[in-house]
C-alpha positions, 0 to 999 in steps of 0.5 A, spaced: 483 348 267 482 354 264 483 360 269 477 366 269 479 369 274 482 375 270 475 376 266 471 375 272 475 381 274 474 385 268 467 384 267 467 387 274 469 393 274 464 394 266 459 391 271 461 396 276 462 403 270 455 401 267 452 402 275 456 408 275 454 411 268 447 409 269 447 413 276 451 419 273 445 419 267 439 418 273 442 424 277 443 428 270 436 428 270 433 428 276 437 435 276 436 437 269 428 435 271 429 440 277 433 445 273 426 445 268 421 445 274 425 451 277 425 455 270 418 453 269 415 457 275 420 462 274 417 464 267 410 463 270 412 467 275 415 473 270 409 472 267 404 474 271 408 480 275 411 483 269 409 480 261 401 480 264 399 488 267 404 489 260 399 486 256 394 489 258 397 495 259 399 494 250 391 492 249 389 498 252 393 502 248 391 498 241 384 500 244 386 507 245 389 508 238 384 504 234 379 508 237 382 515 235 384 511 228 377 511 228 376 519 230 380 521 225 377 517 220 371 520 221 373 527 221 377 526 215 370 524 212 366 530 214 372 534 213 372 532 205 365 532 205 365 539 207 371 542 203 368 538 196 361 541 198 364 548 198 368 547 192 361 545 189 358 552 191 363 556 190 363 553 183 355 554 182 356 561 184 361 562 179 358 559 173 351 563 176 356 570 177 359 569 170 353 568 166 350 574 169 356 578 167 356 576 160 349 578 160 350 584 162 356 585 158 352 583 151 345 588 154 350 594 154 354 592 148 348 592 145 346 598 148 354 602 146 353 599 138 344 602 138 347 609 141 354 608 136 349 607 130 344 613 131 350 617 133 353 615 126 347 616 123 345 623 125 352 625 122 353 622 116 349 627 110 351 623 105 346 618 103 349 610 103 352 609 096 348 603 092 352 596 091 353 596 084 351 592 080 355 586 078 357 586 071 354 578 071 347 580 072 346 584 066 348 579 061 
């Protein structure tokens, strides 16, 4: 007969390391599930005593500078309007004071030239020379 006392033995001890690895893995992972429950409420906790009043803390700020965006927005609005308004009347009364210069420039010029012929009259004696005739018109 054969003897399996040896193999009896040895499949033992794989029988016994099988139990022991199986325990060690259940053991890793009732500490790993600990560990991962411990992590979760300290998370939980960070949140709610720091990242929460510092979230709301960022959100008032965003609504702060959203509304001041809009302040500037709307000032830089009625500022332009104001500065293109006075751009345009400057321009008007430009164009009405150049008009009026020119007019009154031409009425003076005008009078200068009259006062200029009469004087120019009254002291010339000779009388005005007649074109002469062309040449052409007596063929």
């Amino acid at each position: 007969m054969v003897n399996l006392e040896t193999t009896n033995w040895l499949i033992g001890v794989i029988a016994v390391a099988t139990a022991l690895q199986t325990l060690i893995i259940l053991g890793a992972a009732f500490v790993g599930f600990r560990a991962y429950r411990q992590m979760q409420t300290t998370i939980a906790d960070l949140e709610s005593r720091h990242i929460e009043p510092l979230r709301h803390r960022v959100d008032d700020i965003l609504e702060d500078v959203q509304t001041i965006a809009a302040r500037v927005s709307n000032q830089t609005e009625r500022v332009d309007r104001a500065i293109t308004g006075t751009i345009d009347r400057v321009d008007e009364t430009t164009e009405r004071v150049r008009d009026s210069v020119r007019d009154k420039v031409a009425q003076a010029t005008g009078f200068v030239r009259g006062i200029r012929a009469i004087i120019t009259s009254l002291l010339t004696t000779e009388p005005t020379p007649k074109p002469p005739s062309h040449p052409a018109a007596s063929l």
